[in-house]
N, CA, C and O of each residue as an XYZ file, in Angstrom:
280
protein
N     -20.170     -5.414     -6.808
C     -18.903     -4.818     -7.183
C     -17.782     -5.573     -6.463
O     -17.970     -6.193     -5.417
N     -16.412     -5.466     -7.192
C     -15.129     -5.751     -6.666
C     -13.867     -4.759     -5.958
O     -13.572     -3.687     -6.487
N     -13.373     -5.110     -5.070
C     -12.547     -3.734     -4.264
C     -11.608     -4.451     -3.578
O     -11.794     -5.366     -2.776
N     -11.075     -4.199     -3.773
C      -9.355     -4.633     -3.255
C      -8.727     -3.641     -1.782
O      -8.978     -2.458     -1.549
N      -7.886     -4.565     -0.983
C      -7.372     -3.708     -0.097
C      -5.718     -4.267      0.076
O      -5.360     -5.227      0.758
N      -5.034     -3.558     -0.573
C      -3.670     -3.975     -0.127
C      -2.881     -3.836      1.392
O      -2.361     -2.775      1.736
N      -2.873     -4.922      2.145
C      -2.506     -4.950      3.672
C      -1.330     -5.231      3.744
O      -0.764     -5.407      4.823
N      -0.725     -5.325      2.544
C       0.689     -6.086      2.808
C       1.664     -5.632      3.802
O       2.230     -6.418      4.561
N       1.897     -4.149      3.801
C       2.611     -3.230      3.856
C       2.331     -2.987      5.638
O       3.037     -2.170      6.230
N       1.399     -3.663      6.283
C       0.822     -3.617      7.937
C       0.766     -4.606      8.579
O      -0.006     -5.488      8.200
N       1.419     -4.766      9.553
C       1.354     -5.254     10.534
C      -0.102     -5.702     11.955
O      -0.670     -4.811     12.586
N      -0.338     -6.889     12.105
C      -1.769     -7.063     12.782
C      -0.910     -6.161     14.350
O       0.149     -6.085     14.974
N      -2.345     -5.638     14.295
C      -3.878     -5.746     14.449
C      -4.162     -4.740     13.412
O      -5.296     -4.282     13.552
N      -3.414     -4.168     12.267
C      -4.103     -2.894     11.601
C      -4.643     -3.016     10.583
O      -5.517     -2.237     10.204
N      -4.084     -4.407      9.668
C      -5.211     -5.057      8.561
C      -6.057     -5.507      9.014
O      -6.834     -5.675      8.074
N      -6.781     -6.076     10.417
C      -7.949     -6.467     10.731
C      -8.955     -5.284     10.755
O     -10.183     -5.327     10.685
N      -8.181     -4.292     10.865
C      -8.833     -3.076     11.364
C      -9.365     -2.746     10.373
O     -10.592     -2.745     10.275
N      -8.352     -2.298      9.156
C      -8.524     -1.758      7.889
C      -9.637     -2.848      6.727
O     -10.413     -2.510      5.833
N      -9.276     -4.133      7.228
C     -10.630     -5.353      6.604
C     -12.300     -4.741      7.645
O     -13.345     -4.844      7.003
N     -12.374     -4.409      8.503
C     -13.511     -4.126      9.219
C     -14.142     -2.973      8.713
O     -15.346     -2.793      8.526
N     -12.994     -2.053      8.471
C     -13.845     -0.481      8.234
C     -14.206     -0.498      6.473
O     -15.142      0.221      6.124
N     -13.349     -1.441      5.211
C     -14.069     -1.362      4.344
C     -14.859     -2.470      4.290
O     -15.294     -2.485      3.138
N     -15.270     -3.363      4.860
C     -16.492     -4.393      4.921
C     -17.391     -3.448      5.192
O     -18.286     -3.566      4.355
N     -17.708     -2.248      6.195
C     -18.606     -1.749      6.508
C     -18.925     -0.621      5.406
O     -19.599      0.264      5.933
N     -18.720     -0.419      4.345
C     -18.639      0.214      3.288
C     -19.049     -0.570      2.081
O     -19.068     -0.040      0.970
N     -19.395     -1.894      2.285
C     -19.821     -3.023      0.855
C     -21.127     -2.773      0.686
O     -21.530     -2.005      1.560
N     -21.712     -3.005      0.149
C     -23.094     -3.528     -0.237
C     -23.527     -4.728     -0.095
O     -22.605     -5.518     -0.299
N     -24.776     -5.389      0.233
C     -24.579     -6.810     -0.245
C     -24.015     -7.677     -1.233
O     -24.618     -7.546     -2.298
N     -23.327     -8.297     -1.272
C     -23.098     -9.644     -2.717
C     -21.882     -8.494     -3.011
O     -21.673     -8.430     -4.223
N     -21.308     -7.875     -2.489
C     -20.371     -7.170     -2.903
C     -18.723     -7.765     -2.164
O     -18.777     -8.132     -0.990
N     -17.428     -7.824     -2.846
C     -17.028     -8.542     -2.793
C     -15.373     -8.048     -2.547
O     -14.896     -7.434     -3.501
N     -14.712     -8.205     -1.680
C     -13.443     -7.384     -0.922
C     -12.635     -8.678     -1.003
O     -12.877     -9.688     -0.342
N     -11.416     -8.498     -2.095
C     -10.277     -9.196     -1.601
C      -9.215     -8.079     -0.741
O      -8.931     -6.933     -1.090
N      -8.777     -8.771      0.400
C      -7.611     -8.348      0.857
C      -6.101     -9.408      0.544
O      -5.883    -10.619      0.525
N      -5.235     -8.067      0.315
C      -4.017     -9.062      0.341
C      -3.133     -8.771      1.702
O      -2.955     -7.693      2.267
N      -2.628    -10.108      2.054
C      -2.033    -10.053      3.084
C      -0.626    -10.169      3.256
O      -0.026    -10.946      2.513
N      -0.050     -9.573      4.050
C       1.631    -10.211      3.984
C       1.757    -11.464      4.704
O       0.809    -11.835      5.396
N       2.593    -12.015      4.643
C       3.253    -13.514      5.258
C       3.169    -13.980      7.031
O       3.183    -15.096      7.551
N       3.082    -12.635      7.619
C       2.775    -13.204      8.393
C       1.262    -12.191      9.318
O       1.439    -11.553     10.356
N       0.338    -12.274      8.822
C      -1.022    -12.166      8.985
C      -1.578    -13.332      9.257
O      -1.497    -14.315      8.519
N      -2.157    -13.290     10.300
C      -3.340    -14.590     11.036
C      -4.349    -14.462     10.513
O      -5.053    -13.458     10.616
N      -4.636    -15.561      9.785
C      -5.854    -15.808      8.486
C      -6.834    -16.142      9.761
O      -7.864    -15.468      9.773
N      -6.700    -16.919     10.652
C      -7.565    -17.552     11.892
C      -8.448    -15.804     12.573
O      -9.619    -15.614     12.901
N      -7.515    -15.048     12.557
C      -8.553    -13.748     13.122
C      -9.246    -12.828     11.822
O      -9.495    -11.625     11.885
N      -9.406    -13.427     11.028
C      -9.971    -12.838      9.306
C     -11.166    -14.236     10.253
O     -11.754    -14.083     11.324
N     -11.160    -15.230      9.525
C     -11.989    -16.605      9.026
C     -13.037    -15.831     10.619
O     -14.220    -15.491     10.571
N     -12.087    -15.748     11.887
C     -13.816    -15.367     12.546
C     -14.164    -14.278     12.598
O     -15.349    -14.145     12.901
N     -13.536    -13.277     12.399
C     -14.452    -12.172     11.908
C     -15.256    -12.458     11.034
O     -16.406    -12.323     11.452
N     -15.209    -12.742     10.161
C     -16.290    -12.847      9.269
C     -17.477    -14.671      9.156
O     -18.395    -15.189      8.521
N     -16.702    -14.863     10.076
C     -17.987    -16.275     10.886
C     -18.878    -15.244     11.802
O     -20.100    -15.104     11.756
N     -18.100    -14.675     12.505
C     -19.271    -13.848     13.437
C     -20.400    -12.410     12.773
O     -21.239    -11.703     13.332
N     -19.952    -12.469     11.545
C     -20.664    -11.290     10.745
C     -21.201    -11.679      9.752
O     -21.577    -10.792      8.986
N     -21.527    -13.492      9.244
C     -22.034    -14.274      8.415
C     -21.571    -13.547      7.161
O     -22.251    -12.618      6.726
N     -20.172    -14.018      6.414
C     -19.734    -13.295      5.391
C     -18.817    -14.510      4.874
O     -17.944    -15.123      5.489
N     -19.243    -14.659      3.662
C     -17.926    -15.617      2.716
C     -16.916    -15.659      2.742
O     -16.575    -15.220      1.643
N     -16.049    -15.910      3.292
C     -14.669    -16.117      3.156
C     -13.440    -17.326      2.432
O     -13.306    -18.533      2.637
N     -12.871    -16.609      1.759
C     -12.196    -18.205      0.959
C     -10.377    -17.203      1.186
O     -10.205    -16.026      1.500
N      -9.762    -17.842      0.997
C      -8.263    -18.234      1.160
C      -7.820    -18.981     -0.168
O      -8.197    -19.991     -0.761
N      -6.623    -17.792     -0.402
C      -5.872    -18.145     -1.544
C      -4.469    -17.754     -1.554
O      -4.174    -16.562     -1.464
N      -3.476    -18.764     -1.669
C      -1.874    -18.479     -1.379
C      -1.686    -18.041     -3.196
O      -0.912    -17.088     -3.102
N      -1.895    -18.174     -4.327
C      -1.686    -17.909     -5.239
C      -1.878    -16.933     -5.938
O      -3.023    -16.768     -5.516
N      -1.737    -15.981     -6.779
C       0.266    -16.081     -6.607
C       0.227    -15.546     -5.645
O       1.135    -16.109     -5.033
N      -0.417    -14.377     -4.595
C       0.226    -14.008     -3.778
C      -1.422    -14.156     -2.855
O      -2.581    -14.074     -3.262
N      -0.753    -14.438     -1.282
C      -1.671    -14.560     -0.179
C      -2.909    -13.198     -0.133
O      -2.812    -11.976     -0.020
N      -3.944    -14.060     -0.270
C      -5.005    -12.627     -0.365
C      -6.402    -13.781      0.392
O      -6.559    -14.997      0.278
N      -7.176    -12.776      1.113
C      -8.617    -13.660      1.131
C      -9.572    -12.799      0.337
O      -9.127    -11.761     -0.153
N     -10.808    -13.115      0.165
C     -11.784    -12.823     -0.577
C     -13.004    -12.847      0.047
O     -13.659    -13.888      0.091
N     -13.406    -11.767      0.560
C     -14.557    -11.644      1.443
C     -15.995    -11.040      0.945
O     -16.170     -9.889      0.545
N     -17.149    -12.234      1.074
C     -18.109    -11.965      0.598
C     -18.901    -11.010      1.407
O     -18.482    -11.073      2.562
N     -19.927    -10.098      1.291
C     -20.980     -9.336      2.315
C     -22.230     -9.846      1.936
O     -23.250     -9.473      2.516
């Protein structure tokens, strides 16, 4: 499945927060874009999910979002 989390609207540390608690809610092969506002640190996304072996890709188009695999 696909599930979206709109972060735009938060300030870090609370979209990292809010990316952690629905990752822990996926299934395997199940698949979470978050969108981010402009100034969100993609660098504390990319290792969270290096340290939890999870797909991650990065996309500025049209609007900044990552796409996180489980």
């Amino acid at each position: 499945m696909e599930y979206q989390l709109d972060t735009r609207e938060y300030r870090c540390p609370l979209p990292l927060l809010m990316t952690k608690n629905a990752v822990n809610t996926l299934a395997p092969n199940d698949v979470l874009t978050v969108w981010l506002a402009a100034e969100s640190d993609i660098e504390d996304f990319r290792l969270f999910c290096e340290e939890q072996h999870f797909s991650f890709v990065v996309s500025e188009h049209p609007q900044r979002n990552i796409k996180i695999t489980k």
